[in-house]
Backbone as CSV, one residue per row, in Angstrom:
resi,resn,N_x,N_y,N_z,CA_x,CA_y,CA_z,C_x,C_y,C_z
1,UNK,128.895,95.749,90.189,129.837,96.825,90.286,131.218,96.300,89.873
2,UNK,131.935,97.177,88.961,133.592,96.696,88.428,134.029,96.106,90.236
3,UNK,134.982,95.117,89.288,135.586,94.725,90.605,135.315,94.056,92.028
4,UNK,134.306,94.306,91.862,133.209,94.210,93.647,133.373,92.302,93.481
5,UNK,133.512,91.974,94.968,133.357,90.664,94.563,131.784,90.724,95.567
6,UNK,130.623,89.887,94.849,129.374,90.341,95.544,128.742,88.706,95.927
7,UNK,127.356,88.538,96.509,127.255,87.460,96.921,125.622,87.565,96.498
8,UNK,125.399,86.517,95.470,123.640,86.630,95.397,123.022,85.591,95.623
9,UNK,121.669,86.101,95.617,120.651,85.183,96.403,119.591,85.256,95.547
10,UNK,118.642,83.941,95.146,117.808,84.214,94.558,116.646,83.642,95.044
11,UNK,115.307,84.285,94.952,113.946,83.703,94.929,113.048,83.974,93.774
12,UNK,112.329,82.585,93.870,111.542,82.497,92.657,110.357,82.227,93.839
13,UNK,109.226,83.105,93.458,108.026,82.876,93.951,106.892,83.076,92.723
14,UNK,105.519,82.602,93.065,104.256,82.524,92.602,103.834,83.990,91.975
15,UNK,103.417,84.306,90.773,102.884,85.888,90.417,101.997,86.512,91.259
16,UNK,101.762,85.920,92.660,100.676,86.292,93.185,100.895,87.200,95.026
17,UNK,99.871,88.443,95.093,100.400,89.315,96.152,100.785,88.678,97.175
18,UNK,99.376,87.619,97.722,100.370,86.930,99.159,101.491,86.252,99.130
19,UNK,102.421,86.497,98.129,104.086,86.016,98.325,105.448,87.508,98.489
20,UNK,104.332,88.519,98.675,105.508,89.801,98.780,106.081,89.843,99.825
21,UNK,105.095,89.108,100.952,106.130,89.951,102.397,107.341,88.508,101.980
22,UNK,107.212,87.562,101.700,108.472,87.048,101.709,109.631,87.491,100.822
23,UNK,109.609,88.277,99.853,110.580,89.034,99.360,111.176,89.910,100.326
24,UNK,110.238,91.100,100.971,110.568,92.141,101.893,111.282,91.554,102.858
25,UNK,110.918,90.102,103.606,111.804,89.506,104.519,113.091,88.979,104.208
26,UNK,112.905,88.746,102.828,114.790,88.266,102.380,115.270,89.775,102.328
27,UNK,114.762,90.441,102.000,115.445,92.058,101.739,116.190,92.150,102.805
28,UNK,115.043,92.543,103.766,115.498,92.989,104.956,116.424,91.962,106.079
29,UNK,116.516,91.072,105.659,117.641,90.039,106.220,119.069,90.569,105.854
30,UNK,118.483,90.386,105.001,120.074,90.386,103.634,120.972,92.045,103.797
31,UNK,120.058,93.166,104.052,120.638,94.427,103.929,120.908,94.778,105.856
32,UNK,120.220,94.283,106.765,120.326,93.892,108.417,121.522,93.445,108.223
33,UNK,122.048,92.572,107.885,123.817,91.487,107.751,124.363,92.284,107.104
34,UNK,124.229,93.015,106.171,124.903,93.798,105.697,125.249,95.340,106.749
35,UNK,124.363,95.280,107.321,124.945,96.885,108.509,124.122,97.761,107.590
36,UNK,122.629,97.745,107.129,122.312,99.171,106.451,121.798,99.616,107.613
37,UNK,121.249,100.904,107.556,120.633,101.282,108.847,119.329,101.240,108.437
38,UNK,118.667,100.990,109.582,116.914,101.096,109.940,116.124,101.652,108.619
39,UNK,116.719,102.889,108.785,115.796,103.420,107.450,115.843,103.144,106.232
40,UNK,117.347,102.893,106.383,117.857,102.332,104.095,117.115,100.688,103.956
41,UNK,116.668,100.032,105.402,116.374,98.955,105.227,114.396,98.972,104.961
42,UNK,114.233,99.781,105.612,112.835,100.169,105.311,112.680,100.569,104.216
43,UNK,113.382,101.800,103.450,113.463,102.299,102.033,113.779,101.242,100.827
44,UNK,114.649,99.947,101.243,114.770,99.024,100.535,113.377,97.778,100.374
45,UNK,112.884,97.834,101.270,111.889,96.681,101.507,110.668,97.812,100.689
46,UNK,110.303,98.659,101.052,109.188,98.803,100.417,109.377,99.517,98.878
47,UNK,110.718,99.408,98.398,111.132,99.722,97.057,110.858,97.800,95.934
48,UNK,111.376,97.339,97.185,110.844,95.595,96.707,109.619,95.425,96.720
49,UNK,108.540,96.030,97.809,107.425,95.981,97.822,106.824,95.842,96.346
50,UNK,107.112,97.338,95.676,106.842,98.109,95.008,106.774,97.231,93.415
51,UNK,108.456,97.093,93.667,108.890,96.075,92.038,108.166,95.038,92.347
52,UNK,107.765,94.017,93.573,107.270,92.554,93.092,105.743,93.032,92.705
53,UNK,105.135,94.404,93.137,103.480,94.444,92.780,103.575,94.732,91.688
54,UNK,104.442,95.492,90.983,104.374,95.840,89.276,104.688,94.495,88.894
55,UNK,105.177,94.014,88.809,105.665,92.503,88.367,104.190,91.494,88.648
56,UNK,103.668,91.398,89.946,102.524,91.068,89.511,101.577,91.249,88.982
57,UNK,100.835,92.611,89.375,100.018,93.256,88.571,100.167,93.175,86.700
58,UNK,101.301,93.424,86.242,101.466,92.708,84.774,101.353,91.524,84.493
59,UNK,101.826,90.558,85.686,101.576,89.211,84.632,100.141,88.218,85.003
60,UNK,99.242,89.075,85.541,97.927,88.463,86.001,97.431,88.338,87.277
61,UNK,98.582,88.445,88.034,98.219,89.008,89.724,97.536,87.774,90.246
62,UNK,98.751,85.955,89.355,97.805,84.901,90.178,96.070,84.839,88.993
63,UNK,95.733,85.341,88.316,94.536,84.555,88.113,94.783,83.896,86.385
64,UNK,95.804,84.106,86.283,96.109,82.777,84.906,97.546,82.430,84.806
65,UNK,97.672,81.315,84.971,98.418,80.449,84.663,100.219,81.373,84.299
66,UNK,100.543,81.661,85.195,101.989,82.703,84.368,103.219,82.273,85.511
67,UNK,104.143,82.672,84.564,105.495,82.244,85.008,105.924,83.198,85.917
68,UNK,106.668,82.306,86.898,106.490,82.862,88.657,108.045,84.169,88.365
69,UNK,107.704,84.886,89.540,108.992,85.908,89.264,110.139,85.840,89.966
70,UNK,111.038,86.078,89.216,112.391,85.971,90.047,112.462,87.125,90.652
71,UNK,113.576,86.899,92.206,114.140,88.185,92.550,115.453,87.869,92.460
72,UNK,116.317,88.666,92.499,117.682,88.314,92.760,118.334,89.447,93.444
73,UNK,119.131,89.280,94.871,119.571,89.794,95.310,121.428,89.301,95.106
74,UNK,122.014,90.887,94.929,123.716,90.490,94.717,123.962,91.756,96.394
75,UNK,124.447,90.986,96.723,125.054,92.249,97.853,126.783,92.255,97.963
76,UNK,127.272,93.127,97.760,128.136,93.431,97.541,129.124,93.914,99.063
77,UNK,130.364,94.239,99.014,130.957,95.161,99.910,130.315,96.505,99.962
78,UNK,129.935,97.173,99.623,129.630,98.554,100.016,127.519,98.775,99.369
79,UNK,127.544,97.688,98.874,126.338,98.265,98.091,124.973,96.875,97.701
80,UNK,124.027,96.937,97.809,122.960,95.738,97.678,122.074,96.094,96.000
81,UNK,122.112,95.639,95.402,121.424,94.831,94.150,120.453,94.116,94.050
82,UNK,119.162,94.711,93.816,118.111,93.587,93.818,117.031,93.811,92.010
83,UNK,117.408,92.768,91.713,116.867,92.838,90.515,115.441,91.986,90.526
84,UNK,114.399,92.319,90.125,112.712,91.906,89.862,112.429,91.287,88.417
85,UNK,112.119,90.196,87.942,112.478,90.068,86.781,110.982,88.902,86.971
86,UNK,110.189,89.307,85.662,109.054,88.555,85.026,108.790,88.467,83.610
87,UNK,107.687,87.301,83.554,107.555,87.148,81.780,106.466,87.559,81.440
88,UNK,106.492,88.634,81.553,104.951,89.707,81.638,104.993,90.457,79.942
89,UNK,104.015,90.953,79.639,104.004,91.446,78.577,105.074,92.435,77.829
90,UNK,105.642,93.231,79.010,106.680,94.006,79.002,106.147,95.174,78.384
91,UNK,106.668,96.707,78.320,106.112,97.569,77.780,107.399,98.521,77.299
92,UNK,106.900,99.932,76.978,107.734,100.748,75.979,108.269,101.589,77.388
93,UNK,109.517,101.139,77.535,109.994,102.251,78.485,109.665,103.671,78.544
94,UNK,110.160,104.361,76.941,110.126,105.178,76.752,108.745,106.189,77.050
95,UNK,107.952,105.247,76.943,106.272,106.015,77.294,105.721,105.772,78.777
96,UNK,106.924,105.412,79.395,106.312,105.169,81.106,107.090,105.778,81.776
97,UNK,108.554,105.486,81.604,109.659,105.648,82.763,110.146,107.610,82.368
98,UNK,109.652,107.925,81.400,110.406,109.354,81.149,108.839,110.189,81.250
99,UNK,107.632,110.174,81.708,106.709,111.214,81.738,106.605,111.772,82.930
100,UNK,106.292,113.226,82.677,105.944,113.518,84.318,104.631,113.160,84.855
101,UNK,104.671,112.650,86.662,103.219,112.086,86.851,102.889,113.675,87.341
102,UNK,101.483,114.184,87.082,100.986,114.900,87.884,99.776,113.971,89.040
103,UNK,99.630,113.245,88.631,98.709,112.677,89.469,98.728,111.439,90.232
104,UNK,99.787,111.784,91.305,100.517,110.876,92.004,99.447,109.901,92.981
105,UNK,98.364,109.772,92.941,97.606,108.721,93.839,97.052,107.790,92.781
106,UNK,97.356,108.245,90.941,96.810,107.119,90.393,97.822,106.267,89.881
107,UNK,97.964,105.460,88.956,98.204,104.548,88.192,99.576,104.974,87.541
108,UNK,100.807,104.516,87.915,102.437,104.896,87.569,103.113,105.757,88.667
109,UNK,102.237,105.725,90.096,103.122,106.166,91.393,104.624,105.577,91.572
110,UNK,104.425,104.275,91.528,105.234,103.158,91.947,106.743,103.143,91.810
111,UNK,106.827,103.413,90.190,108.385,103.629,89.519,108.760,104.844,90.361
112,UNK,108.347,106.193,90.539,108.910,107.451,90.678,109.243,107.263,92.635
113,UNK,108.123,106.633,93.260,108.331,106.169,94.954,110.115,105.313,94.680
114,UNK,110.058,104.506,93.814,111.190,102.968,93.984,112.329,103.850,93.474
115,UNK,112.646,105.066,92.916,113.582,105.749,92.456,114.008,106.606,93.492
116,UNK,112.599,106.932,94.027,113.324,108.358,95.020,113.970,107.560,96.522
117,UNK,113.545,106.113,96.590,114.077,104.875,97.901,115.295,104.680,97.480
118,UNK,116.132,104.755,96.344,117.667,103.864,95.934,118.257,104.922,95.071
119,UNK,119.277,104.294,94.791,120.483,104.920,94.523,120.386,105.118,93.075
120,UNK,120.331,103.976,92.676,120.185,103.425,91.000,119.104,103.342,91.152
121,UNK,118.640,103.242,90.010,117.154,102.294,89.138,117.661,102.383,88.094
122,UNK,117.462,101.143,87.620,117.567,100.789,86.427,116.362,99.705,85.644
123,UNK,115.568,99.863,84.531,114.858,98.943,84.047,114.625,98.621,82.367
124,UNK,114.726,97.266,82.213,114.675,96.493,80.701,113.897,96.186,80.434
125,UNK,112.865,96.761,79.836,111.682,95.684,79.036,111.555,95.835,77.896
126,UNK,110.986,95.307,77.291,110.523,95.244,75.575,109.074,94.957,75.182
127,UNK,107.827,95.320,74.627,106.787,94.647,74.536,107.157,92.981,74.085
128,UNK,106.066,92.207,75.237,106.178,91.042,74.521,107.074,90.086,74.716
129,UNK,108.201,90.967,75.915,109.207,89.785,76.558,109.723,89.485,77.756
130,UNK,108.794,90.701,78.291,109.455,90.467,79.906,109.613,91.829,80.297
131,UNK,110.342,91.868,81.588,110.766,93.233,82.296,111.697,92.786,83.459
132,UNK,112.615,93.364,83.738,114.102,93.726,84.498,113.982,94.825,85.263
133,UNK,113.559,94.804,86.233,113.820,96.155,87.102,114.706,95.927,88.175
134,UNK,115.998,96.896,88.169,117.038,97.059,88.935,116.863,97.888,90.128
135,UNK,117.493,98.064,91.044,117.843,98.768,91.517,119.006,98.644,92.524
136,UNK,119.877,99.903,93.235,120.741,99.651,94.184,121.060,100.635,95.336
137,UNK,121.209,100.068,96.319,121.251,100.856,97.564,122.776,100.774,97.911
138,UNK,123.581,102.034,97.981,124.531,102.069,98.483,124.960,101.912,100.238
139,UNK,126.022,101.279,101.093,125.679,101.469,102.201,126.221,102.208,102.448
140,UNK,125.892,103.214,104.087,126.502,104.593,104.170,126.497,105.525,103.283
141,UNK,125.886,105.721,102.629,125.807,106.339,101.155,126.948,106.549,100.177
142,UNK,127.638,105.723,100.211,128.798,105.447,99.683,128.749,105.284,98.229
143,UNK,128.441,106.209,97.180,127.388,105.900,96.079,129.099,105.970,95.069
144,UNK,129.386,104.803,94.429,130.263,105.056,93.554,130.871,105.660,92.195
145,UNK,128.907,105.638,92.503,128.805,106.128,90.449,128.462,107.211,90.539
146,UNK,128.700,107.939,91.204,128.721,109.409,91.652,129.833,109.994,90.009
């Protein structure tokens, strides 16, 4: 955020599911010290949930050899930043992030759940180089980019 002076934190863990609750536990540390309330901290943890399983699920989910994923948390004065970032195949934004799902119990739930939990979403990929998924929780709903 312009101006914001913010404070980040990073983890690098294994592509593999049994390393999520330790993301959800830095989350929820990190946004607890920060004063979010109960629920923005629940809405935040299982929005992380969400980004580290897409992040695994693309880059092999643990059964070959792939480069582990970063998280990075920036928390700010008014607002928390957690970016998901892997070296996964990456795909065409344009044909995932803009369709409507009608069929919300299958396959592309995930993005539209992690959007309707935060403030922002934001995500970068490209076939072939990776993927960046943003997002940010304002506290108090103090949303700037209003």
């Amino acid at each position: 955020m312009p101006g914001d002076k913010s404070t980040a934190f990073e983890l690098e863990m294994p592509a593999k599911a049994k390393y999520v609750g330790l993301a959800r536990l830095m989350v929820g540390s990190i946004a607890r010290r920060m004063h979010f309330s109960e629920e923005n901290i629940d809405d935040l943890k299982i929005a992380v949930s969400e980004m580290c399983t897409n992040a695994i699920v693309h880059t092999g989910n643990g059964k070959e050899v792939k480069a582990p994923i970063l998280i990075r948390f920036l928390a700010g004065d008014k607002h928390l930043t957690i970016e998901v970032r892997d070296e996964g195949p990456g795909f065409d934004t344009g044909l995932v992030l803009d369709r409507e799902r009608t069929d919300l119990l299958g396959k592309g739930f995930g993005i539209p759940l992690i959007r309707s939990l935060v403030d922002v979403f934001e995500c970068d990929s490209h076939p072939h180089s990776g993927t960046t998924v943003s997002v940010t929780k304002f506290l108090d709903g103090d949303n700037v980019e209003t």
